[in-house]
N, CA, C and O atoms as a GROMACS GRO file, in nm:
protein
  616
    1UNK      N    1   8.462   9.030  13.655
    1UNK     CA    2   8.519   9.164  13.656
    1UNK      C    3   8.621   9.177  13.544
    1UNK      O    4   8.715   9.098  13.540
    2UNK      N    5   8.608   9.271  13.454
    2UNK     CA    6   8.681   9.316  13.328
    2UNK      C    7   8.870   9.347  13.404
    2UNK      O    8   8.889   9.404  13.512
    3UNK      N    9   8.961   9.303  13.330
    3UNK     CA   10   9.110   9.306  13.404
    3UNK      C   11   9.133   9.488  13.313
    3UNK      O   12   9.095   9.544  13.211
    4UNK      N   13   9.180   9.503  13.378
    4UNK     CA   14   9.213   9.640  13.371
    4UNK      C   15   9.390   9.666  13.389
    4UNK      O   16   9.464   9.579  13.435
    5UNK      N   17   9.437   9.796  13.345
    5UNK     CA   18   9.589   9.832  13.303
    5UNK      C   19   9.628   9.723  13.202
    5UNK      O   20   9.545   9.659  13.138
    6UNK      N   21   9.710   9.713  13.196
    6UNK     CA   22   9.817   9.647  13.075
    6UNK      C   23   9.821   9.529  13.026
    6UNK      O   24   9.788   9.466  13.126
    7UNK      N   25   9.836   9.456  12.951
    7UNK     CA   26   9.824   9.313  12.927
    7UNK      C   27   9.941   9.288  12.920
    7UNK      O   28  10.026   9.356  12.863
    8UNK      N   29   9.958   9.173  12.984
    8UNK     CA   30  10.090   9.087  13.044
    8UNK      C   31  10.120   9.012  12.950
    8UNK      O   32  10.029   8.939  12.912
    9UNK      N   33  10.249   9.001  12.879
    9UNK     CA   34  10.292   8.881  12.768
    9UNK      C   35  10.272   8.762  12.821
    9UNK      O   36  10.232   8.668  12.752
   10UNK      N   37  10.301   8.749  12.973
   10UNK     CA   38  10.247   8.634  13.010
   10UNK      C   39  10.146   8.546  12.970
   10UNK      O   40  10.156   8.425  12.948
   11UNK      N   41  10.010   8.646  12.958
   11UNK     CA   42   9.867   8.630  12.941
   11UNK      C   43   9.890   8.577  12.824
   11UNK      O   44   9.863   8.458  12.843
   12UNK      N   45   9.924   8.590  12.710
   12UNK     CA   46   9.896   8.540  12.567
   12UNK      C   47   9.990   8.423  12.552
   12UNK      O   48  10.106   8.418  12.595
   13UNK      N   49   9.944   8.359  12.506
   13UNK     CA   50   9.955   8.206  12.469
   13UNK      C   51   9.962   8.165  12.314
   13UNK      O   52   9.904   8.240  12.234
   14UNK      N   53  10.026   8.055  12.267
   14UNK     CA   54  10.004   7.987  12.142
   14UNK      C   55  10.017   7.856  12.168
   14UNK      O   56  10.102   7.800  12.237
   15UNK      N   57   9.891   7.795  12.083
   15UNK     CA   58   9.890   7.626  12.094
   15UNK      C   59   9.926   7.632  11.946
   15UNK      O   60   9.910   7.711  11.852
   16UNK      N   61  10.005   7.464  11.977
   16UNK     CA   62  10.046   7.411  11.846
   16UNK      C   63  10.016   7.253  11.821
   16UNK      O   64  10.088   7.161  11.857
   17UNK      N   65   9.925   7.246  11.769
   17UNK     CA   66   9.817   7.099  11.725
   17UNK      C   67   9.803   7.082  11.904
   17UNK      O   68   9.854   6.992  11.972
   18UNK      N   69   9.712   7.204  11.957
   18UNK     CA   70   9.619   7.154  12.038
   18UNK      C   71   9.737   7.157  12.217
   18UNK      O   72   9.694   7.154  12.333
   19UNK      N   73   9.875   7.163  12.173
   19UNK     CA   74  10.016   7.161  12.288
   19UNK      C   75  10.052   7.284  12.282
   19UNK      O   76  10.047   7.352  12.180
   20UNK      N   77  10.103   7.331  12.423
   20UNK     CA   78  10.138   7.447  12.402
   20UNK      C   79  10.263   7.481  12.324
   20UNK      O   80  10.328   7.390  12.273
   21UNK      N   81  10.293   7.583  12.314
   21UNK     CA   82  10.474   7.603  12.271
   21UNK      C   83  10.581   7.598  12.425
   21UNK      O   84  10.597   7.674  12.520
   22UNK      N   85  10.638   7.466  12.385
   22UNK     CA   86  10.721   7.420  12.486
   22UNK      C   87  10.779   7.500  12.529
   22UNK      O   88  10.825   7.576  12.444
   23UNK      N   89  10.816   7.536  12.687
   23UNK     CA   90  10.892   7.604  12.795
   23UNK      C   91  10.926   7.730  12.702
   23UNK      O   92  11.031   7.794  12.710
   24UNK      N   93  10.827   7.754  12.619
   24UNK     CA   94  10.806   7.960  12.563
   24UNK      C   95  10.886   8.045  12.662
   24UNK      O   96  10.886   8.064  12.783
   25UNK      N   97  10.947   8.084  12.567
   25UNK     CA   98  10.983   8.264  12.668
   25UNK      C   99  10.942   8.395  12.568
   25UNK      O  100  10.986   8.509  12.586
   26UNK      N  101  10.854   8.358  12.467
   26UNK     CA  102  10.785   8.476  12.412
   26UNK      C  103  10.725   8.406  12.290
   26UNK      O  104  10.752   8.289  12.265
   27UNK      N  105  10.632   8.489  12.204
   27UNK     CA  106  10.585   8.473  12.072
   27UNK      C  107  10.578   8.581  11.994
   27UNK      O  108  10.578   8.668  12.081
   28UNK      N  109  10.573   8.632  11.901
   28UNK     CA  110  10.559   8.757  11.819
   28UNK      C  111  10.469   8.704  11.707
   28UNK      O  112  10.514   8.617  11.632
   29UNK      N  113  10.337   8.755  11.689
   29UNK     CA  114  10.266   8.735  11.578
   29UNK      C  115  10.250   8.871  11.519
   29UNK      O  116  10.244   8.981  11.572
   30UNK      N  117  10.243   8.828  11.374
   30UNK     CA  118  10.267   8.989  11.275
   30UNK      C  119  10.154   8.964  11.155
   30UNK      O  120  10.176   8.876  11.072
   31UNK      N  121  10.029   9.047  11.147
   31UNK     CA  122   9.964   9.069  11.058
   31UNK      C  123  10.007   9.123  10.960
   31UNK      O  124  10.076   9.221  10.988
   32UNK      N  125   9.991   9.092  10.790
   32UNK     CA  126  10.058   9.147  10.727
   32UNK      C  127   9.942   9.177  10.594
   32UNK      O  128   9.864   9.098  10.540
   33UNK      N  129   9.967   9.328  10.568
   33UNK     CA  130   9.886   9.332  10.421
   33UNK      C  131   9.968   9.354  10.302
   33UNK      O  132  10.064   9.431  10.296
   34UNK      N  133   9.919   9.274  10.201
   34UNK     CA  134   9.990   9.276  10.058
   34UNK      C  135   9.871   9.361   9.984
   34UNK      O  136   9.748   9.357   9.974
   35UNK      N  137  10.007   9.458   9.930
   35UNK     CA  138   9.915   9.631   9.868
   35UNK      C  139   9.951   9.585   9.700
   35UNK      O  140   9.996   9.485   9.643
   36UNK      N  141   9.904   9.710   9.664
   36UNK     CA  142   9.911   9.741   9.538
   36UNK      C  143   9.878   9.886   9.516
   36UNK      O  144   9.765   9.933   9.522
   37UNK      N  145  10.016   9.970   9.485
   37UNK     CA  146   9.965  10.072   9.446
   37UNK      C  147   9.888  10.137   9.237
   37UNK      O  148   9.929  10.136   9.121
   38UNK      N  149   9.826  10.159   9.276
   38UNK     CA  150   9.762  10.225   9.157
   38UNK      C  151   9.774  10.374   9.160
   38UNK      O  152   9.734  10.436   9.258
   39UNK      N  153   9.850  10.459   9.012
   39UNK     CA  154   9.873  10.564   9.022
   39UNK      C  155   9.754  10.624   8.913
   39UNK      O  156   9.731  10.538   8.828
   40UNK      N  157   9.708  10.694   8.902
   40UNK     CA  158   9.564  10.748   8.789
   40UNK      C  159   9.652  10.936   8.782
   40UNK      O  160   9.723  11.000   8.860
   41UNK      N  161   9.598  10.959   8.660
   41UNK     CA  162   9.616  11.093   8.587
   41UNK      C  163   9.538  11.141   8.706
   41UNK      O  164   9.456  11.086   8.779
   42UNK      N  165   9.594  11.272   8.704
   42UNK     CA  166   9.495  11.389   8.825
   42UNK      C  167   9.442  11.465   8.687
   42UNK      O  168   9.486  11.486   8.574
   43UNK      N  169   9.300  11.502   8.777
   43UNK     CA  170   9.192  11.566   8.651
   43UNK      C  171   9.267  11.709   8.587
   43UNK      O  172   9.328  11.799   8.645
   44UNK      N  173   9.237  11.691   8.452
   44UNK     CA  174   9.277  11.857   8.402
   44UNK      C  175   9.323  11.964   8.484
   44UNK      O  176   9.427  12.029   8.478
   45UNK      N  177   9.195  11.969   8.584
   45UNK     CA  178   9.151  12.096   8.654
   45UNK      C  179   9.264  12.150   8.765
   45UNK      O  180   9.257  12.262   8.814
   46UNK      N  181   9.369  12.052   8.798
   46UNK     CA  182   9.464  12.013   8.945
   46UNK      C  183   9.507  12.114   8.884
   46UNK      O  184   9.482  12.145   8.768
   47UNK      N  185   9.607  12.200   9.000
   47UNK     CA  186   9.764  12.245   8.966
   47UNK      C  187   9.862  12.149   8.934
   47UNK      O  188   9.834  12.032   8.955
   48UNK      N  189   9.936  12.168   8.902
   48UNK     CA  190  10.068  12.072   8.843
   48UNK      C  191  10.170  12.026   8.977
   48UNK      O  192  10.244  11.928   8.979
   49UNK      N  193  10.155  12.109   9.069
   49UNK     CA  194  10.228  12.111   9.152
   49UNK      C  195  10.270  11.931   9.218
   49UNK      O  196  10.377  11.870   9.208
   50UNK      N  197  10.106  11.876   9.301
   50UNK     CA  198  10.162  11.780   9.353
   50UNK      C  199  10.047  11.650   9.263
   50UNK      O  200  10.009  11.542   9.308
   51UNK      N  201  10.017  11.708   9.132
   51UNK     CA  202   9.921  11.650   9.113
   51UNK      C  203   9.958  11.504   9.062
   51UNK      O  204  10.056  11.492   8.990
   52UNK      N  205   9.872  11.377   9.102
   52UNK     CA  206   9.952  11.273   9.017
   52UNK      C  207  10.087  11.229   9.123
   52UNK      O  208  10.160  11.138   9.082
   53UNK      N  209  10.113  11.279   9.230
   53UNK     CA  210  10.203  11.226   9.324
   53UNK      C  211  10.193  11.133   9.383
   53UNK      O  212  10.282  11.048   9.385
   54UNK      N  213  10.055  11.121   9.463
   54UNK     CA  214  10.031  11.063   9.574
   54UNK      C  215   9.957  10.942   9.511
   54UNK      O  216   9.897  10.980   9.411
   55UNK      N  217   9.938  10.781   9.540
   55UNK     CA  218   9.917  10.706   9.460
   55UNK      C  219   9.821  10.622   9.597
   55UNK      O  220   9.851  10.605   9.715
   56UNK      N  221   9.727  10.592   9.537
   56UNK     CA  222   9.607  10.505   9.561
   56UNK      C  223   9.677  10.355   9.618
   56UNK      O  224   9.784  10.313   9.574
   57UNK      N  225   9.612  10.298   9.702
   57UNK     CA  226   9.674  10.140   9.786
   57UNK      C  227   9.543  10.059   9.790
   57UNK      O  228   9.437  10.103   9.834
   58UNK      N  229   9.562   9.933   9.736
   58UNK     CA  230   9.440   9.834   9.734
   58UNK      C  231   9.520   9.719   9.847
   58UNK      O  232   9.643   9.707   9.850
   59UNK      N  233   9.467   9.674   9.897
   59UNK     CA  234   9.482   9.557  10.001
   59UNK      C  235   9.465   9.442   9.869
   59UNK      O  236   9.377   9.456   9.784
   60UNK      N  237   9.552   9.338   9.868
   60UNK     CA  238   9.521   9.228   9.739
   60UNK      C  239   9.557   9.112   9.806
   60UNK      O  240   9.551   9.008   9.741
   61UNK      N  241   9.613   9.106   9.988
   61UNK     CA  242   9.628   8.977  10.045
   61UNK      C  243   9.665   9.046  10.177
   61UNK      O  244   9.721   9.147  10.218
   62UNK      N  245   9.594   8.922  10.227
   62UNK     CA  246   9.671   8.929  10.418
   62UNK      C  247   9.716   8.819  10.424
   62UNK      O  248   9.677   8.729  10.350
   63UNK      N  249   9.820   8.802  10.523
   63UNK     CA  250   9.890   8.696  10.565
   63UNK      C  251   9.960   8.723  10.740
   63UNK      O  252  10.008   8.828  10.782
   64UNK      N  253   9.950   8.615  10.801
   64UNK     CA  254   9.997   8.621  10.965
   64UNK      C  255  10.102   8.540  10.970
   64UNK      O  256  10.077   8.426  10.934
   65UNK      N  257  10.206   8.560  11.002
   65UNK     CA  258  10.310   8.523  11.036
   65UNK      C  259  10.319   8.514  11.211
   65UNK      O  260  10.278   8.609  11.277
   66UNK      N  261  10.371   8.399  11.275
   66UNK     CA  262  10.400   8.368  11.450
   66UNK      C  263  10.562   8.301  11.422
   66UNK      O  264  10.616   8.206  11.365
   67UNK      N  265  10.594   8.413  11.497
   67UNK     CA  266  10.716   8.338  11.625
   67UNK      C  267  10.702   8.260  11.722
   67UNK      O  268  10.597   8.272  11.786
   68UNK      N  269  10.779   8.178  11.755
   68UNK     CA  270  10.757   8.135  11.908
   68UNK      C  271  10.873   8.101  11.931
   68UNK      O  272  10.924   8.021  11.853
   69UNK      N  273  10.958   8.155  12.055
   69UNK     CA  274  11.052   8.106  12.103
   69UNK      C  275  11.058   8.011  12.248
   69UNK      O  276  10.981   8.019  12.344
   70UNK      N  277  11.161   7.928  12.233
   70UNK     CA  278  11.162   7.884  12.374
   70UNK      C  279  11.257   7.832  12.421
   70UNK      O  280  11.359   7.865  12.360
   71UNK      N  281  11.282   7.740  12.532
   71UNK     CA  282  11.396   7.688  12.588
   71UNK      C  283  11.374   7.518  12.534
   71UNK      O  284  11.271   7.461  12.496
   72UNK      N  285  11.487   7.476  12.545
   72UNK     CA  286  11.484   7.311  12.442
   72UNK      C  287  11.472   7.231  12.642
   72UNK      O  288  11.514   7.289  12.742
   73UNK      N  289  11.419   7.126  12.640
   73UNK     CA  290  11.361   7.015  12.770
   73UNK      C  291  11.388   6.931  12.754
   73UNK      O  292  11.351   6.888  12.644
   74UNK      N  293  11.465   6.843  12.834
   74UNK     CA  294  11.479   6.729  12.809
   74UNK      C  295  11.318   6.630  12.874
   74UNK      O  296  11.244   6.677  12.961
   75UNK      N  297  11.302   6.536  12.830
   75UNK     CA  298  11.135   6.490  12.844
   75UNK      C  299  11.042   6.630  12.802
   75UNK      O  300  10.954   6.674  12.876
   76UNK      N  301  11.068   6.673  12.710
   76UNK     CA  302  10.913   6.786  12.691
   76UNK      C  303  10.797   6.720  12.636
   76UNK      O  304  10.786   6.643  12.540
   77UNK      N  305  10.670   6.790  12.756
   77UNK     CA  306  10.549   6.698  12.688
   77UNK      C  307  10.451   6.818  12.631
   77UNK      O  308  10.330   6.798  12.629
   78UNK      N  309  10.500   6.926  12.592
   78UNK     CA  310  10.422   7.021  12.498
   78UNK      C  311  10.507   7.033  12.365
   78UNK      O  312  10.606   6.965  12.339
   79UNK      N  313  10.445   7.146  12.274
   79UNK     CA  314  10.503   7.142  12.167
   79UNK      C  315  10.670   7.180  12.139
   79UNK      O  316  10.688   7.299  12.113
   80UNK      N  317  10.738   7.133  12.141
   80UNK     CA  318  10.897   7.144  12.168
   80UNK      C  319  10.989   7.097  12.023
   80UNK      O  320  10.935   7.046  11.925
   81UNK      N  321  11.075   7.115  12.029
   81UNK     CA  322  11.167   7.077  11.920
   81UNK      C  323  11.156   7.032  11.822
   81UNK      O  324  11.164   7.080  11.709
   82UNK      N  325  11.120   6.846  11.892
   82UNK     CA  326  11.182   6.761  11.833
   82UNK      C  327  11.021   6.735  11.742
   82UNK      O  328  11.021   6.699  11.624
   83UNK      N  329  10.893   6.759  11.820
   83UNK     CA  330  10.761   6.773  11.764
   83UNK      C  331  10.778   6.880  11.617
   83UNK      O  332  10.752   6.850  11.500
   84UNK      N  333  10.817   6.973  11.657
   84UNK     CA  334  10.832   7.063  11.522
   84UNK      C  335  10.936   7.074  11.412
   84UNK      O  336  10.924   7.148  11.315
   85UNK      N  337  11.058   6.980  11.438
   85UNK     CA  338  11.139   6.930  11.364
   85UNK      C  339  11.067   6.808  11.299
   85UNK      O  340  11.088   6.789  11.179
   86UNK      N  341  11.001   6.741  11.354
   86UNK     CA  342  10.959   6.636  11.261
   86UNK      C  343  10.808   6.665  11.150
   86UNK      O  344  10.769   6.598  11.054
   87UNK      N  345  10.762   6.768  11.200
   87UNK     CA  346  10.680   6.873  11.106
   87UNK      C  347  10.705   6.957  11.016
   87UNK      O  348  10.628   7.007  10.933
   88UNK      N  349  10.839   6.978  11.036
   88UNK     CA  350  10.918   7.068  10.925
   88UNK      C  351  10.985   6.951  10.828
   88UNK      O  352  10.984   6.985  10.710
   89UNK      N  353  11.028   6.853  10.847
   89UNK     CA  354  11.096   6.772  10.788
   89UNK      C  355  11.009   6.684  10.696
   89UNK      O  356  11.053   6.607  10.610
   90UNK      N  357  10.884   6.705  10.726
   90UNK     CA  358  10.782   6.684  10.619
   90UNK      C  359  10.654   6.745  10.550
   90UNK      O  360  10.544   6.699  10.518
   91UNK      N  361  10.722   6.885  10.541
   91UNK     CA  362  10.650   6.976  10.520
   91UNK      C  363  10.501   6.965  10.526
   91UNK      O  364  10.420   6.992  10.437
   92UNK      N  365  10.476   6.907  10.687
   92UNK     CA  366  10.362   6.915  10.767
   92UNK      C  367  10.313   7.060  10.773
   92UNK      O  368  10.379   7.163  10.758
   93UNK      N  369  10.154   7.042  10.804
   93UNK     CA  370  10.078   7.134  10.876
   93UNK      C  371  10.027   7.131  11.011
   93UNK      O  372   9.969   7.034  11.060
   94UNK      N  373  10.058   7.273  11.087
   94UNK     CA  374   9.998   7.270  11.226
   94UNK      C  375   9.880   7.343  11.220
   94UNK      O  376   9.855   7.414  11.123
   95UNK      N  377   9.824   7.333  11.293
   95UNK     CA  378   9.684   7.439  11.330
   95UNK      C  379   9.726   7.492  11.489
   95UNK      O  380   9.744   7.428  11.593
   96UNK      N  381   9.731   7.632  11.459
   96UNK     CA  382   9.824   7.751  11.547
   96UNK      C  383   9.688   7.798  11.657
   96UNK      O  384   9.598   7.856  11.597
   97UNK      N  385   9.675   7.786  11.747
   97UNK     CA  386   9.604   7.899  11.831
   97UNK      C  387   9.682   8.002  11.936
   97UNK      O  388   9.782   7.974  12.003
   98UNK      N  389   9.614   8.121  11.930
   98UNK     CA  390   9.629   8.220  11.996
   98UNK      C  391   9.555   8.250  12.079
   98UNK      O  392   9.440   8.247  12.034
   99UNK      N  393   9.561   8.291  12.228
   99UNK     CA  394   9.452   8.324  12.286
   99UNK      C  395   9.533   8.321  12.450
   99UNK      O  396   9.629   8.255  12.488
  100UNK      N  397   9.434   8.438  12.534
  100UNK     CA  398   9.483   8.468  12.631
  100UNK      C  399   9.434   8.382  12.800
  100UNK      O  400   9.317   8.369  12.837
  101UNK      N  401   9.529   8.345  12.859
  101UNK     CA  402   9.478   8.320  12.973
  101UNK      C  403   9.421   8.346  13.082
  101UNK      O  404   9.453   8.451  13.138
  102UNK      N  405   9.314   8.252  13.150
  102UNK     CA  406   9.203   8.300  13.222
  102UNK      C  407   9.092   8.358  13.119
  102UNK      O  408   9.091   8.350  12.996
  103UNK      N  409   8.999   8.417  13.205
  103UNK     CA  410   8.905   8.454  13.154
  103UNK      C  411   8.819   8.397  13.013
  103UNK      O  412   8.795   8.277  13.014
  104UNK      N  413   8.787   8.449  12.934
  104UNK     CA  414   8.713   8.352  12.803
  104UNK      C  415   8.846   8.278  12.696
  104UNK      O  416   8.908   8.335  12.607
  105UNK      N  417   8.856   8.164  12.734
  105UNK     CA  418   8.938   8.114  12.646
  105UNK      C  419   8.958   8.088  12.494
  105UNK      O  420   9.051   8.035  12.433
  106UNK      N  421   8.817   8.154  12.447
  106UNK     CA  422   8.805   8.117  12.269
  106UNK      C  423   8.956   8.168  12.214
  106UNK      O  424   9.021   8.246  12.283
  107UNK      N  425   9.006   8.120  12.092
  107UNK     CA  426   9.077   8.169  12.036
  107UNK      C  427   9.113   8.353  11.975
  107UNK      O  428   9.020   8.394  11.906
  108UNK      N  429   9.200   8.429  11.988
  108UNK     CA  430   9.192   8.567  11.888
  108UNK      C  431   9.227   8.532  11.771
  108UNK      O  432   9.215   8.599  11.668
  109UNK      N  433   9.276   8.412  11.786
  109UNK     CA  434   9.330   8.352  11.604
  109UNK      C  435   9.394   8.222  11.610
  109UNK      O  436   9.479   8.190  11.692
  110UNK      N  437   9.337   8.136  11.499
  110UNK     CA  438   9.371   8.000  11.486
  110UNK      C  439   9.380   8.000  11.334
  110UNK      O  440   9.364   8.100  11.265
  111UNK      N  441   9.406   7.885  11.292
  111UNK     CA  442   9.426   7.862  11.125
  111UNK      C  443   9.519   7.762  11.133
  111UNK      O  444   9.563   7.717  11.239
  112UNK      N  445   9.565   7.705  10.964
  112UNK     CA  446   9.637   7.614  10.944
  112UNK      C  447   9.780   7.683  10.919
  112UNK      O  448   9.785   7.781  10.846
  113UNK      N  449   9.914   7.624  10.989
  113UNK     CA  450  10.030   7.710  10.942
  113UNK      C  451  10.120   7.600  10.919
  113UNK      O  452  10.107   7.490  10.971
  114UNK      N  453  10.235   7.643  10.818
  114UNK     CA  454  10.342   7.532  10.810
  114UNK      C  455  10.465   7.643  10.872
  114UNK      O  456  10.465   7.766  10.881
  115UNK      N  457  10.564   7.545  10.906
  115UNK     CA  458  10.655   7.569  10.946
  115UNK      C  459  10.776   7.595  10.898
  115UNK      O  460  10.868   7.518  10.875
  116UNK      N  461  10.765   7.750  10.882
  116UNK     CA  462  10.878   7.800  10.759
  116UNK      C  463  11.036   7.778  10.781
  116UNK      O  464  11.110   7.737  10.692
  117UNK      N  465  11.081   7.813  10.920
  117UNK     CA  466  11.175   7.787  10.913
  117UNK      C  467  11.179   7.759  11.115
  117UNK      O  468  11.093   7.799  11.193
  118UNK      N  469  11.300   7.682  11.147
  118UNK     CA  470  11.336   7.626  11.268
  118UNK      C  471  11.464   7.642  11.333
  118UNK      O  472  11.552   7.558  11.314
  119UNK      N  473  11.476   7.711  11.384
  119UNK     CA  474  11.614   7.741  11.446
  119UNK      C  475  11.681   7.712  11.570
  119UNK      O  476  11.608   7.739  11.666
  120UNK      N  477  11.801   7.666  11.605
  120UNK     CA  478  11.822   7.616  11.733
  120UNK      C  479  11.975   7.674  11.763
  120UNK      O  480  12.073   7.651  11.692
  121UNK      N  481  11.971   7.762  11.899
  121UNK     CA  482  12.113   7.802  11.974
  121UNK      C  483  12.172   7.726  12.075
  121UNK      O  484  12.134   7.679  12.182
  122UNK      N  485  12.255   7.726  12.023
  122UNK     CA  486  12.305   7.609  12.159
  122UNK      C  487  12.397   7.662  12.243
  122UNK      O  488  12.449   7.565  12.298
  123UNK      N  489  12.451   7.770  12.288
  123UNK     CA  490  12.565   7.835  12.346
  123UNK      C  491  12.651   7.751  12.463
  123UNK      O  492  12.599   7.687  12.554
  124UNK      N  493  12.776   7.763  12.440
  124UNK     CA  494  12.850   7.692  12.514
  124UNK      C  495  12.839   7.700  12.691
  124UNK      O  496  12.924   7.784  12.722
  125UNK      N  497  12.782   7.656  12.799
  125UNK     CA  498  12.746   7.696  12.917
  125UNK      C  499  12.638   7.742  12.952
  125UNK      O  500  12.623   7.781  13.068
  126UNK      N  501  12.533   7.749  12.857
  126UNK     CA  502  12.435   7.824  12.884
  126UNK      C  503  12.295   7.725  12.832
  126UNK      O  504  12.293   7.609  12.792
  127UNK      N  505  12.216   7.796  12.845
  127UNK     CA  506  12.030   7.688  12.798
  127UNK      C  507  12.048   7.726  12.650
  127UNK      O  508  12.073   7.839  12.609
  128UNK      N  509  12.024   7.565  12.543
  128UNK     CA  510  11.990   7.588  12.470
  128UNK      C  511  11.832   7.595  12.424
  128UNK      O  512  11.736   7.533  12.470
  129UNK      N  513  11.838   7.690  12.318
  129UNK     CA  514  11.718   7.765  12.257
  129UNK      C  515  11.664   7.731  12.112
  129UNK      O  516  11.740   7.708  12.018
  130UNK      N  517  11.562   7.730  12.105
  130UNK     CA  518  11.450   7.680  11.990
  130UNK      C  519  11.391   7.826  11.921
  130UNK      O  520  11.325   7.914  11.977
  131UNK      N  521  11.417   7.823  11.841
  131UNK     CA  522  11.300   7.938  11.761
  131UNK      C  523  11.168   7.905  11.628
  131UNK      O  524  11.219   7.932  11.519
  132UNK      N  525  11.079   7.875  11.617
  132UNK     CA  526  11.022   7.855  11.504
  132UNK      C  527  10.971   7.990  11.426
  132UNK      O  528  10.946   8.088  11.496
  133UNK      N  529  10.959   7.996  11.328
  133UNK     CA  530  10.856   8.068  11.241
  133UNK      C  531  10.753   8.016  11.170
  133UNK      O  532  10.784   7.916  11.105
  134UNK      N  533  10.660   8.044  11.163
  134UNK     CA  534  10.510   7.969  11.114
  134UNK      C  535  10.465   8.038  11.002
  134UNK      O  536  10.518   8.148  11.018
  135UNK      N  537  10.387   8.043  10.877
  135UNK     CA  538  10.359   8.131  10.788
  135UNK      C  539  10.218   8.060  10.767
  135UNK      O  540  10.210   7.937  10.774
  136UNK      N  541  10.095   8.147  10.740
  136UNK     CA  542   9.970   8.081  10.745
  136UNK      C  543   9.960   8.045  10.585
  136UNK      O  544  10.012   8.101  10.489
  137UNK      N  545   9.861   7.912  10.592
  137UNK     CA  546   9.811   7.815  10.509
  137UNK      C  547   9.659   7.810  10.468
  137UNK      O  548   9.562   7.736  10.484
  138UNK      N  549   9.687   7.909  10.415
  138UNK     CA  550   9.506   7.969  10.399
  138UNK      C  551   9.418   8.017  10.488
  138UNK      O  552   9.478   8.032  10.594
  139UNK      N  553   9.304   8.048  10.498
  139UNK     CA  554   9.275   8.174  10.586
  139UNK      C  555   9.295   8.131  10.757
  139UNK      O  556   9.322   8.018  10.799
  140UNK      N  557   9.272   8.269  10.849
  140UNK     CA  558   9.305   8.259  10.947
  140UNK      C  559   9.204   8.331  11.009
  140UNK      O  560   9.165   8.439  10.965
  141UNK      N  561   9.150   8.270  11.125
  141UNK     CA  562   9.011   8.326  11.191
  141UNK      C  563   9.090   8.417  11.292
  141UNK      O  564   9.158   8.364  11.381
  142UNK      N  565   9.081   8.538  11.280
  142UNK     CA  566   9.116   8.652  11.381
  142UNK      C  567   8.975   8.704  11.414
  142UNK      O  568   8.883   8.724  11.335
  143UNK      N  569   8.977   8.725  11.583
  143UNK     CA  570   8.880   8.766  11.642
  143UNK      C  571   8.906   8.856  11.782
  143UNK      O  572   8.918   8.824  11.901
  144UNK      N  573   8.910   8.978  11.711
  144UNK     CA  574   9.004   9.069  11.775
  144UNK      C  575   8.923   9.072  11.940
  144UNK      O  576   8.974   9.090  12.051
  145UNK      N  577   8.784   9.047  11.903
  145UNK     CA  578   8.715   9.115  12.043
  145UNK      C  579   8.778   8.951  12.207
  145UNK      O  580   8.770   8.932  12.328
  146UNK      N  581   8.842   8.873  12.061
  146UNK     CA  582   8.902   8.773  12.229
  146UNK      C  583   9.030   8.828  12.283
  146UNK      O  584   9.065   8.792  12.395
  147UNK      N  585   9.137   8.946  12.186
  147UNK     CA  586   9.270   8.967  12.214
  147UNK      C  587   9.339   8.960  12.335
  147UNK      O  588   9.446   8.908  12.367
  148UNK      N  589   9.222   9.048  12.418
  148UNK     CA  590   9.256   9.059  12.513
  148UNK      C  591   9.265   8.941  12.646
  148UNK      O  592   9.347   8.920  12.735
  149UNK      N  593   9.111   8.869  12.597
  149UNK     CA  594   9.098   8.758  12.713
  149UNK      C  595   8.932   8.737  12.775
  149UNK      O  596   8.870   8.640  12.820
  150UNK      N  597   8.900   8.890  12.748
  150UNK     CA  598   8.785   8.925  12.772
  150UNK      C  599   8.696   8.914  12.706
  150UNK      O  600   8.703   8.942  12.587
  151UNK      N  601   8.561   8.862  12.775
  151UNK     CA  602   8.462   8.824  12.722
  151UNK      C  603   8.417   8.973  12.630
  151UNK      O  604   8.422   9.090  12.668
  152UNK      N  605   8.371   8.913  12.495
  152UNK     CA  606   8.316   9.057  12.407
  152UNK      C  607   8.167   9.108  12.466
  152UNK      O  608   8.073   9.031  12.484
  153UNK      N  609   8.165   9.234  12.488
  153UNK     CA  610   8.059   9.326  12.580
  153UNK      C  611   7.926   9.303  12.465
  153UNK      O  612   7.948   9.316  12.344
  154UNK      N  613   7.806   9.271  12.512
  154UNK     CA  614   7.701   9.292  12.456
  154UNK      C  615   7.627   9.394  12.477
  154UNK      O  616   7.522   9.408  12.415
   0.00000   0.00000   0.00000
C-alpha cells in the first residue's frame, strides 16, 4: 500500500561508507546548478523598450551538497565524529547514500563525497553536537522516483 500525506524527516536517511549518520537529528541535502548567463543583441525588428534585457541561462554544472547533523556518543558504532574526523584529516572519500525508510530501500542518491568541512558544539551543560558538510566528488546518481520510499509505479 502506497504511504500517503506527508513525508516524515524521520523517513529519510543518510549512510556514510555503508553506517548510518551517528545519533542524526537531521540532514539537509541541496542540489545545486552552476549557470551561465548569455546576453545576444535583440533582432532589429524589437522595440527598444525591454529589448536585450532579459538574458538567456545555460546549466554548465550540478553539484549536491549534504548536511548531517547529530549528537556526539560515547561508544558510537555508526558514522560519528571521530569516523569523520579521521576522513577529513586525510582528505578521504566517503560514498554518501540517501534513501528513505521502509518500503523500497534503493538509494534517491549516492555518489562519492569528501568532507568539506566538520564542526563540533560543545555547550557548557548541555549534549554536545557534530555537524558535517559533504560536497560531491564527481557524479551523483539521483533517482528521484525512490525520494519518497516508494516503489516507482509501472
Amino acid at each position: 500500500m502506497a504511504k500517503e500525506g506527508y513525508v516524515n524527516g524521520s523517513d529519510l536517511l543518510v549512510t556514510i561508507d555503508g553506517k548510518a549518520c551517528g545519533h542524526s537529528t537531521s540532514h539537509t541535502t541541496t542540489y545545486t546548478s552552476e549557470t551561465k548567463d548569455r546576453a545576444v543583441k535583440p533582432l532589429a525588428t524589437e522595440a527598444a523598450g525591454n529589448a536585450g534585457l532579459f538574458k538567456e541561462k545555460t546549466v554548465t554544472g550540478l553539484s549536491v551538497q549534504v548536511k548531517c547533523e547529530g549528537l556526539r556518543f560515547y561508544g558510537e558504532t555508526e558514522g560519528g565524529m571521530k569516523e569523520l574526523l579521521a576522513k577529513w584529516k586525510v582528505g578521504g572519500t566517503v560514498e554518501l547514500k540517501g534513501f528513505a525508510r521502509g518500503g523500497d530501500a534503493s538509494p534517491y542518491m549516492n555518489g562519492n563525497f569528501i568532507v568539506s568541512s566538520l564542526e563540533e558544539t560543545a555547550p557548557a551543560g548541555d549534549d554536545t553536537t557534530y555537524s558535517v558538510t559533504f560536497d560531491n566528488n564527481g557524479a551523483v546518481n539521483v533517482d528521484e522516483a525512490h525520494a519518497d520510499g516508494a516503489a516507482p509505479q509501472e
